[in-house]
NUVO-887939 format. One record per atom (N, C-alpha, C): x, y negated, z negated; residue number from 1; residue in one letter. Coordinates in steps of 0.2 Angstrom, whole numbers. Layout:
<sites>
{site {X, Y, Z}, NUM, "A"} ...
</sites>
This chain:
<sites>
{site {10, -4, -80}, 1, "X"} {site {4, -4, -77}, 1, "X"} {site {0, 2, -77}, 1, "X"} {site {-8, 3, -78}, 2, "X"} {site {-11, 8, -75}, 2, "X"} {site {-14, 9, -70}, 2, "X"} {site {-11, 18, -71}, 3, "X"} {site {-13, 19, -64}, 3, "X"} {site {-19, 19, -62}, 3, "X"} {site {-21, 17, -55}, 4, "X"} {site {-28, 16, -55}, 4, "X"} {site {-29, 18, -46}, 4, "X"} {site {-23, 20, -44}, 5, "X"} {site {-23, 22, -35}, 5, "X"} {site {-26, 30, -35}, 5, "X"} {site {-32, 32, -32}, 6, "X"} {site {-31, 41, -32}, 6, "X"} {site {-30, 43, -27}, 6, "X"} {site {-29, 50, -27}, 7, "X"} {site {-25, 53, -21}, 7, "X"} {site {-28, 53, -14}, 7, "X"} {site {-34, 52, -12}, 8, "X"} {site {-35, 50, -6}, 8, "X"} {site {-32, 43, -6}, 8, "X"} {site {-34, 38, -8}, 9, "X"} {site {-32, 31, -10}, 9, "X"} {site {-24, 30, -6}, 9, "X"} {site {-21, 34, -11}, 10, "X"} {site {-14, 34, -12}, 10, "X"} {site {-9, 38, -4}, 10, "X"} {site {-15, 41, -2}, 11, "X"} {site {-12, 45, 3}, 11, "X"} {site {-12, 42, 10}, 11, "X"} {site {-17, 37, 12}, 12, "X"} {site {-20, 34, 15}, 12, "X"} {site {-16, 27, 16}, 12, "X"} {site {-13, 26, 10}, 13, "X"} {site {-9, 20, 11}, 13, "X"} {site {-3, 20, 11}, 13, "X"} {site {0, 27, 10}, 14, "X"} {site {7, 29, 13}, 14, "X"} {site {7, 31, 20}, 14, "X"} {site {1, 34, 22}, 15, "X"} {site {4, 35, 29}, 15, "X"} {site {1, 25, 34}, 15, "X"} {site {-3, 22, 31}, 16, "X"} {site {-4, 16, 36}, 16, "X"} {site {3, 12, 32}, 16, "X"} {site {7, 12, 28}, 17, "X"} {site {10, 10, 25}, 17, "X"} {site {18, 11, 30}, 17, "X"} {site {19, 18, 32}, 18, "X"} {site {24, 23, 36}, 18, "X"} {site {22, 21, 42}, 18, "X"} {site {14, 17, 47}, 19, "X"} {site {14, 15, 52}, 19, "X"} {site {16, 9, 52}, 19, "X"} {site {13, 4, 51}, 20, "X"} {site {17, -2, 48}, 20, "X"} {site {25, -2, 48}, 20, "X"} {site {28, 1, 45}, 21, "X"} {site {35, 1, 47}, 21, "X"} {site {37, 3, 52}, 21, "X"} {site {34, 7, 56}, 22, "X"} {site {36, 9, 63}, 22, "X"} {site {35, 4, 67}, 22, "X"} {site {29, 1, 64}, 23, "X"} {site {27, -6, 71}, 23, "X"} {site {33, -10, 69}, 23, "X"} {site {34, -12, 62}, 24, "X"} {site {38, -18, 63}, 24, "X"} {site {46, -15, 67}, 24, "X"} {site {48, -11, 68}, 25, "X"} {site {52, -8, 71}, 25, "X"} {site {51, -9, 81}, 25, "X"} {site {44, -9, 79}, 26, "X"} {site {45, -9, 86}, 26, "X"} {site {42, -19, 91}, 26, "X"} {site {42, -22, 84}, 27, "X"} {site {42, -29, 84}, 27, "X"} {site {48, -31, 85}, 27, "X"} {site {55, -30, 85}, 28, "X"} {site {61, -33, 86}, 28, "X"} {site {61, -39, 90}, 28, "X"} {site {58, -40, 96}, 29, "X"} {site {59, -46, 97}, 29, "X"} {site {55, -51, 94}, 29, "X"} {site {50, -50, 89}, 30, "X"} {site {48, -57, 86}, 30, "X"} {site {46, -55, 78}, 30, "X"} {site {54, -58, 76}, 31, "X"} {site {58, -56, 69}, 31, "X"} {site {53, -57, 62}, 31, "X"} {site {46, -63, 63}, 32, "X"} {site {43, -66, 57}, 32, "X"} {site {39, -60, 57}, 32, "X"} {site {34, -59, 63}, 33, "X"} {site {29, -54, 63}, 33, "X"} {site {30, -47, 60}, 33, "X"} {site {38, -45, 63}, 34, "X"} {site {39, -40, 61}, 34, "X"} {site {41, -41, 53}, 34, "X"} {site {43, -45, 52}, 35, "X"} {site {46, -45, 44}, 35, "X"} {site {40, -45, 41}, 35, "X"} {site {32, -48, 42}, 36, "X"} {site {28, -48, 38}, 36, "X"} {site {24, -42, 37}, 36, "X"} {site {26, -39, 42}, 37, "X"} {site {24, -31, 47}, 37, "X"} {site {24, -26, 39}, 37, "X"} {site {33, -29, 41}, 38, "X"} {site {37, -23, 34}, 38, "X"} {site {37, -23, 29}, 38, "X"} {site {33, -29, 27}, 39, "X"} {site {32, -32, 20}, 39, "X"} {site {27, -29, 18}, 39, "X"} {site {22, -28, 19}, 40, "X"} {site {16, -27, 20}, 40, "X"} {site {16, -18, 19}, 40, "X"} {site {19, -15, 25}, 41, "X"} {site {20, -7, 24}, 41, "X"} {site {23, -5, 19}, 41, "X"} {site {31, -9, 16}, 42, "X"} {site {32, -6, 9}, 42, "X"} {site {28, -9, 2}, 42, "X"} {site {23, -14, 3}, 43, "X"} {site {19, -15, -2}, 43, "X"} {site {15, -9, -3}, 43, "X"} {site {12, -7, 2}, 44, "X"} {site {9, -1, 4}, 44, "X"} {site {10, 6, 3}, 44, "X"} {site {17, 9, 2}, 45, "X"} {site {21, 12, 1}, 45, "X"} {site {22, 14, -5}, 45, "X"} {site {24, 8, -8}, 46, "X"} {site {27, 7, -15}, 46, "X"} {site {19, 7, -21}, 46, "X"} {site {14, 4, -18}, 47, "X"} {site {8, 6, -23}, 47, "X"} {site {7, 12, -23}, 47, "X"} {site {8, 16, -17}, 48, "X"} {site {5, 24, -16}, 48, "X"} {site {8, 26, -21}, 48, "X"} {site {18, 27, -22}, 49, "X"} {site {20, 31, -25}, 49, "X"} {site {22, 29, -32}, 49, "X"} {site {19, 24, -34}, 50, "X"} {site {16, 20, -41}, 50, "X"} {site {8, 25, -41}, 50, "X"} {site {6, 22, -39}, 51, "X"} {site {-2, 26, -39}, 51, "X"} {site {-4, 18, -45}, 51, "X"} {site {-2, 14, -42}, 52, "X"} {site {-6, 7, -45}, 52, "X"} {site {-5, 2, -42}, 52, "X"} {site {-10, -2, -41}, 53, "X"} {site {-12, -8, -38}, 53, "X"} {site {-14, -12, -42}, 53, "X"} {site {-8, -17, -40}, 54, "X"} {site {-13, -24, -46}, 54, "X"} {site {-17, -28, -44}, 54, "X"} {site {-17, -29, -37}, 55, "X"} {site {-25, -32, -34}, 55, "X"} {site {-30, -27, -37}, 55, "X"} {site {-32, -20, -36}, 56, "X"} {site {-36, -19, -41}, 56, "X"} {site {-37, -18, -46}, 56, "X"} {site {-31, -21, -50}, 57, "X"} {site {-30, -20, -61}, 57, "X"} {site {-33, -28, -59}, 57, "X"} {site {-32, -32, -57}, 58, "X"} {site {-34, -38, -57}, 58, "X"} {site {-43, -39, -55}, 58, "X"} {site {-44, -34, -51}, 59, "X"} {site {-54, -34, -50}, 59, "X"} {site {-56, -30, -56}, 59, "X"} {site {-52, -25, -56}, 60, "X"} {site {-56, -21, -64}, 60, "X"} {site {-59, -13, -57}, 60, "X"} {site {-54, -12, -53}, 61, "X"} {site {-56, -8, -48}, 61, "X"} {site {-50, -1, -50}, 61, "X"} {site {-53, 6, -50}, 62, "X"} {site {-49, 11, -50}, 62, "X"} {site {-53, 16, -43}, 62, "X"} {site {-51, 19, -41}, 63, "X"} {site {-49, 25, -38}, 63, "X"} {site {-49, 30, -40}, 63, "X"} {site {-46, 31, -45}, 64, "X"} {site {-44, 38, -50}, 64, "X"} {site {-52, 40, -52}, 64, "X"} {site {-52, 48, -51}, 65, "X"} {site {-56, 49, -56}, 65, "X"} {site {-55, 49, -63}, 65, "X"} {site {-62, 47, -67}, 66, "X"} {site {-64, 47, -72}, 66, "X"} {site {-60, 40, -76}, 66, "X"} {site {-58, 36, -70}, 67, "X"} {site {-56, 29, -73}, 67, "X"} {site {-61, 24, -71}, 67, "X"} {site {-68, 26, -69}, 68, "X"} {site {-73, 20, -68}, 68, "X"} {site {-75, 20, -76}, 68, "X"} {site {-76, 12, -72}, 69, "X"} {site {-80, 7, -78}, 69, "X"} {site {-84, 4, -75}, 69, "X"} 
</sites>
């Protein structure tokens, strides 16, 4: 996949990605919330340290300098 996440982009959704795992941690007693919690942060995580988003390859959406269309 290309990359299409830039570094504010990317930066910005590792750390709300890092808060989201914290929350769902601190959701323990209500297991779905927090599991959707988790799921969500390491989505978040994981496009940061990719630097690609396929919700945005799928709009035709980049970030990255010098990757608009």
């Amino acid at each position: 996949m290309e990359k299409n996440v830039g570094t504010l982009d990317a930066v910005v959704r590792f750390i709300v990605g890092v808060g989201l795992l914290v929350l769902a941690l601190m959701l323990a007693g209500r297991p779905f919330l927090a599991l959707g919690t988790a799921v969500v942060g390491l989505l978040l995580i994981g496009t940061a340290a990719a630097r690609a988003c396929p919700l945005y390859a799928a709009l035709g959406l980049s970030t990255r300098r010098g990757t608009a269309e």
